[in-house]
Structures are given as structure tokens and as C-alpha cells.
C-alpha positions in Angstrom: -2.3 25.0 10.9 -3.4 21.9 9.3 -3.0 20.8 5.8 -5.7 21.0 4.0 -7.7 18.3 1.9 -6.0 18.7 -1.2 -2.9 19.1 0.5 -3.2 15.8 2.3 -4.7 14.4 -1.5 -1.1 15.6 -2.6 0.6 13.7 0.0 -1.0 10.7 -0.3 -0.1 10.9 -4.8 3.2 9.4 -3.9 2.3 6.4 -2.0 -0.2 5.8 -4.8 2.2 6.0 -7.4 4.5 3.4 -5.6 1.9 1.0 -5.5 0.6 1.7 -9.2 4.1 1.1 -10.0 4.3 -2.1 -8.6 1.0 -3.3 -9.5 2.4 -2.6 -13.1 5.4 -4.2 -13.1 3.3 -7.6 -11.7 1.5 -6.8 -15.1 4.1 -6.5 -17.1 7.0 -9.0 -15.7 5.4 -11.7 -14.0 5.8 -14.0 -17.1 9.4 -13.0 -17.6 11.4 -15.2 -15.6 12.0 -18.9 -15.0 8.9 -21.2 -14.3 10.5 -21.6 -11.0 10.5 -18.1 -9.7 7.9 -17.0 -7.6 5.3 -14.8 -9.1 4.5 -11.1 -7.6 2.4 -11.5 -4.2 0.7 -9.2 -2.1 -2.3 -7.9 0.0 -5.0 -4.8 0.6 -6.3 -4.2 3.6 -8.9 -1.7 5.1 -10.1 -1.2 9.0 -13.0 1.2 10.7 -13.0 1.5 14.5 -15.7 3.3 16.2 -16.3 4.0 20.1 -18.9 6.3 21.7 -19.9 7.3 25.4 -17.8 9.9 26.6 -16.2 10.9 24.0 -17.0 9.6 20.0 -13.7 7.9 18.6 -13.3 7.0 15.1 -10.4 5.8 12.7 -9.9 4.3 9.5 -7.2 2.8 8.3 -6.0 0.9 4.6 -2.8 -0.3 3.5 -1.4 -2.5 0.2 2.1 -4.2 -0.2 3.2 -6.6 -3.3 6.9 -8.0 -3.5 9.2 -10.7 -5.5 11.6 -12.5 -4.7 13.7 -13.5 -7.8 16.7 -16.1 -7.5 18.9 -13.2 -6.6 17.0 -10.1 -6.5 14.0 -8.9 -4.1 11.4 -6.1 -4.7 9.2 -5.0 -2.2 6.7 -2.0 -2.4 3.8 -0.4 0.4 2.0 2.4 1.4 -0.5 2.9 4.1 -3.1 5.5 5.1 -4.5 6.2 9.0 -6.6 8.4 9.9 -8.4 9.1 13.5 -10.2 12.0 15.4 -12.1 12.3 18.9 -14.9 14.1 19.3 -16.6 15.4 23.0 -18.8 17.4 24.4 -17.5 21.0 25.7 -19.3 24.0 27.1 -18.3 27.6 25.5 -17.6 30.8 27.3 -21.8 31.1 26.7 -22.4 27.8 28.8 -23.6 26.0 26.1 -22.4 22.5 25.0 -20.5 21.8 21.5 -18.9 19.3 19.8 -14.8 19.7 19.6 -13.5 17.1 17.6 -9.2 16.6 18.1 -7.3 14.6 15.0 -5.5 12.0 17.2 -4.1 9.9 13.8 -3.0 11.6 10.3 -0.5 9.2 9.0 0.4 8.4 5.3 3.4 6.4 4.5 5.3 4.8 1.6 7.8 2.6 0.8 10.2 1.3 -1.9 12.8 -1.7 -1.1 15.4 -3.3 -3.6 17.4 -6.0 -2.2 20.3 -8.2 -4.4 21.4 -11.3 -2.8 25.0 -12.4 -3.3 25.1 -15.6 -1.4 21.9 -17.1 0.3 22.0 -14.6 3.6 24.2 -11.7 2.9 22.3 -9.0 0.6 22.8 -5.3 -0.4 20.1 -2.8 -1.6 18.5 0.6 -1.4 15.2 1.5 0.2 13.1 5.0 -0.1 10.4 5.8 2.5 8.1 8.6 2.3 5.9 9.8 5.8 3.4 12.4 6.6 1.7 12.8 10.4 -0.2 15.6 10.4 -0.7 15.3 14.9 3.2 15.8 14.6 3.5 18.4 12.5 5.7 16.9 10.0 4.2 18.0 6.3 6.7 15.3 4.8 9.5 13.2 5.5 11.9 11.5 2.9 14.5 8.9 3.7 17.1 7.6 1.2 18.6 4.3 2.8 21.8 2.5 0.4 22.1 -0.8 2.8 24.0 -4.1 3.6 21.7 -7.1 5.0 21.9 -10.6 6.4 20.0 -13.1 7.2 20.6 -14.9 10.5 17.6 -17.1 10.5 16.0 -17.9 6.9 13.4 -21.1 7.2 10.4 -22.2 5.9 8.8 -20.9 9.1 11.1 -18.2 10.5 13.0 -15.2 9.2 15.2 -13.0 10.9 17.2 -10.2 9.1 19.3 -7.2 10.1 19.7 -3.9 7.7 22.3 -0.9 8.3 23.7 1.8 6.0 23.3 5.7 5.6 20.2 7.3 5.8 19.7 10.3 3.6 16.8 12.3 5.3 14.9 15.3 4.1 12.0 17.0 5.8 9.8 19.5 6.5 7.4 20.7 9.5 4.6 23.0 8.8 5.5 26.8 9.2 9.6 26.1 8.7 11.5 25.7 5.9 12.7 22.3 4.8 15.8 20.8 6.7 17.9 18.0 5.4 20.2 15.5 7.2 22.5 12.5 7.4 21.9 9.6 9.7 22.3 6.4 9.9 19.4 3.3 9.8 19.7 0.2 11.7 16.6 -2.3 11.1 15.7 -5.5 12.5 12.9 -7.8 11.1 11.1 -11.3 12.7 8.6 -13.1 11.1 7.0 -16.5 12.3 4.7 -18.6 10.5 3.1 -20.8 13.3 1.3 -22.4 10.1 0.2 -22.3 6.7 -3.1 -19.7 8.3 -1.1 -17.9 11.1 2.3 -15.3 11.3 3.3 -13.1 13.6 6.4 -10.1 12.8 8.1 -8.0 14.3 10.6 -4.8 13.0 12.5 -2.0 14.5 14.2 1.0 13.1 16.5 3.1 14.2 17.4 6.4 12.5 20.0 8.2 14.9 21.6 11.4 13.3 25.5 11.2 12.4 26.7 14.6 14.4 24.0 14.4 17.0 23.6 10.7 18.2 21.5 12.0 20.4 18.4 13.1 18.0 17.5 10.5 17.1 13.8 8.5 15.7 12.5 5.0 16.3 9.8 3.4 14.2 8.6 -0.4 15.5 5.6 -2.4 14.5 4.3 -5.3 16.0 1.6 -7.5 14.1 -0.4 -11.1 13.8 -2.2 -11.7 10.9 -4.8 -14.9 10.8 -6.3 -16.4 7.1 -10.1 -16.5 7.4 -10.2 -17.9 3.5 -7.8 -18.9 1.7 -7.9 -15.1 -0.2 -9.3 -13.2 3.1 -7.4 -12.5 6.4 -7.9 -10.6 9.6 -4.9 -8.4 10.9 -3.9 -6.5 13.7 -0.9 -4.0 14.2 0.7 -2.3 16.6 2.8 0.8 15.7 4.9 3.2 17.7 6.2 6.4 16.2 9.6 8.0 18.8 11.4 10.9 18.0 13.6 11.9 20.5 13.5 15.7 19.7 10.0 16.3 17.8 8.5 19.8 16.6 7.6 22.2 19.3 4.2 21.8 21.3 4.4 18.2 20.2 4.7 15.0 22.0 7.5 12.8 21.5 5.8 9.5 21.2 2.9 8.3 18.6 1.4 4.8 18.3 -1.4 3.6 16.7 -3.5 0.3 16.8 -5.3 -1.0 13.4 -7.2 -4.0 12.8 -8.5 -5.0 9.5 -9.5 -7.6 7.0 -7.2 -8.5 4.5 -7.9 -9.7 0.6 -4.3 -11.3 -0.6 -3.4 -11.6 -4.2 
């Protein structure tokens, strides 16, 4: 059974809150630190993809982030919402044609981040992330990460970080009762700015769970973004969804491609 609209508006309330949050606290603090700090930055972006022929494919997608980095501390906030379905033609038990229409994408995510440097590399911080995907069956999915990071590359042009810590996970597929679990989260993160107009990133998590190594979840995205203006951008991202033991009648492996225009802030 799906969730219904108001259940899926319900989902998507925290993701929104995260980002009214932030977009507060840009309000409300950007004038509060040193003329040298950097202020709050960040981006919206929205994508429609539609195919016909065969089959009629359609998905839409939106996402916003903001963060701040202060001399020692750095905020980061972003939620995202996908959506996609495939309709064809079928013929009933009566021989006639109809329309079946299959959700292939039903994602909503969120995330917090909260990172306090103690020399230039070496960091420590929290991080809350919040998922629903509807094609796996998972009504909700909450992750509690404490975690230690470094930075083994940090230039002008090219970042590389590593995260790991605990993971406290709590979740819940339709028809079962919520389950909740320790694990632990080791991330990875690339970014390269080719120039001023052009990046590319790239970030890998891994969630395996402490008494079972072997159930384990992997979340990577790939992604080049490309300034049009010097406010408007075009994106394109590649994400890949693995869980090693998903719910029953489920696959173990979602990915999704997006592109989208950008407006920065």
C-alpha cells in the first residue's frame, strides 16, 4: 500500500522545516560575525524530464541547500524531493487496452550537518538525515551520525574529506512496526572546481550495521554543475540508493538521474 497524499505532504514537513530553519538563521545571523566571515550561501533547484513512445516517462525533481562556514564552525542544511512514474499501454482480461502507470521514483530526503574545526583539517560534528522512498517501501528513515572528520586535501580548487562515527538509525517500512539500530557511517566527499563556472563532486556512504556487518546500505552521488549566469546554473546528478538486505518484494538497488537549472543565493 502506498502512502497517500497527505501522508507523503507529512513526510516532506520535515525537510521543509530544515530549510525554513536555515533560511532563518541567514536572516537572523548573517550580520553577526566578523566582516571577514563568509556570509550564508546556497542554491534551489527544480528539473522536469519527459519521454514518450513506448511507454510515457515523467519525473520531477527540486532540491535547496544553504551552509556557512565560520572561522571554526560549519553549518550545512538540504533537502530534496523526486518524483517519477511510467505509464504504458496494457490490455485487460476484456482485450481492451488501458493505461497502467508504475511509480519508478518517490524520494524525499533531508539533512542537517554541524561541523567544529579544531585545527585547519581535523573536525568533529553531528549530522541528522531524514529519507522517505516510497518504490522501497521505507515510510521513513532517521539517522543520528556524532562524527570525527579530516581534511586530506583543502584548496582553493579541490576538497577531499573523510567522516566516520556511530550512526543511530531508526526506521520504518510500511505494514511493520518501526525498528531501530546501531551502525556505523563512513563518508567520503570530492569536490573540484575546474574554474570559477564549473565543479564536479563526488560522496560515498557507507552505513554497515554493528552486529551484522553484513546488512549493510550504501548511498553515492555523482554530479557536475555548470554557471549559465552568474545567479543561474545547470546541474546534473547521479544517485545510487544500495541496501544490501531491503524490504521484501523489493529490489536491492535504486538510482536516479536529475538534471536541473539552478538559481544560487
Amino acid at each position: 500500500m502506498r502512502p497517500s497524499i497527505q501522508q507523503r505532504r507529512t513526510l516532506a514537513r520535515p525537510c521543509a522545516l530544515l530549510y525554513a530553519a536555515a533560511l532563518w538563521m541567514n536572516t537572523h545571523t548573517a550580520g553577526a560575525d566578523d566582516a571577514g566571515t563568509n556570509h550564508w550561501a546556497g542554491s534551489v533547484s527544480a528539473g522536469l524530464g519527459v519521454a514518450g513512445g513506448n511507454t510515457e516517462d515523467f519525473q520531477i525533481g527540486a532540491a535547496a541547500e544553504t551552509h556557512r562556514k565560520y572561522t571554526v564552525d560549519e553549518w550545512k542544511f538540504g533537502a530534496g524531493l523526486t518524483y517519477g512514474e511510467t505509464t504504458r499501454e496494457e490490455k485487460n482480461a476484456l482485450g481492451v487496452n488501458k493505461d497502467k502507470t508504475d511509480v519508478t521514483t518517490d524520494l524525499v530526503t533531508g539533512f542537517a550537518q554541524y561541523n567544529h574545526l579544531f585545527t585547519e583539517r581535523f573536525y568533529v560534528g553531528a549530522r541528522l538525515d531524514g529519507l522517505h522512498d516510497g518504490t522501497a517501501e521505507l515510510t521513513y528513515r532517521l539517522t543520528l551520525s556524532p562524527l570525527a572528520g579530516y581534511y586530506f586535501i583543502k584548496g582553493d580548487k579541490t576538497t577531499l574529506s573523510g567522516e566516520a562515527g556511530p550512526a543511530f538509525v531508526l526506521e520504518k517500512h510500511y505494514g511493520k512496526d518501526a525498528t531501530s539500530f546501531v551502525a556505523l557511517r563512513l563518508s567520503e566527499r570530492l569536490e573540484h572546481k575546474f574554474n570559477e563556472a564549473v565543479k564536479v563532486w563526488e560522496q560515498v556512504d557507507v552505513f554497515p550495521q554493528i552486529n551484522q556487518f553484513e546488512d549493510y546500505l550504501v548511498v553515492a552521488d555523482i554530479g557536475i554543475q555548470a554557471d549559465l549566469t552568474k545567479q543561474l546554473a545547470w546541474k546534473t546528478v547521479f544517485q545510487d540508493r544500495y541496501d544490501n538486505r531491503p524490504a521484501a518484494h523489493t529490489g536491492k538497488n535504486d538510482y536516479n538521474l536529475l538534471t536541473s537549472i539552478v538559481y544560487k543565493f
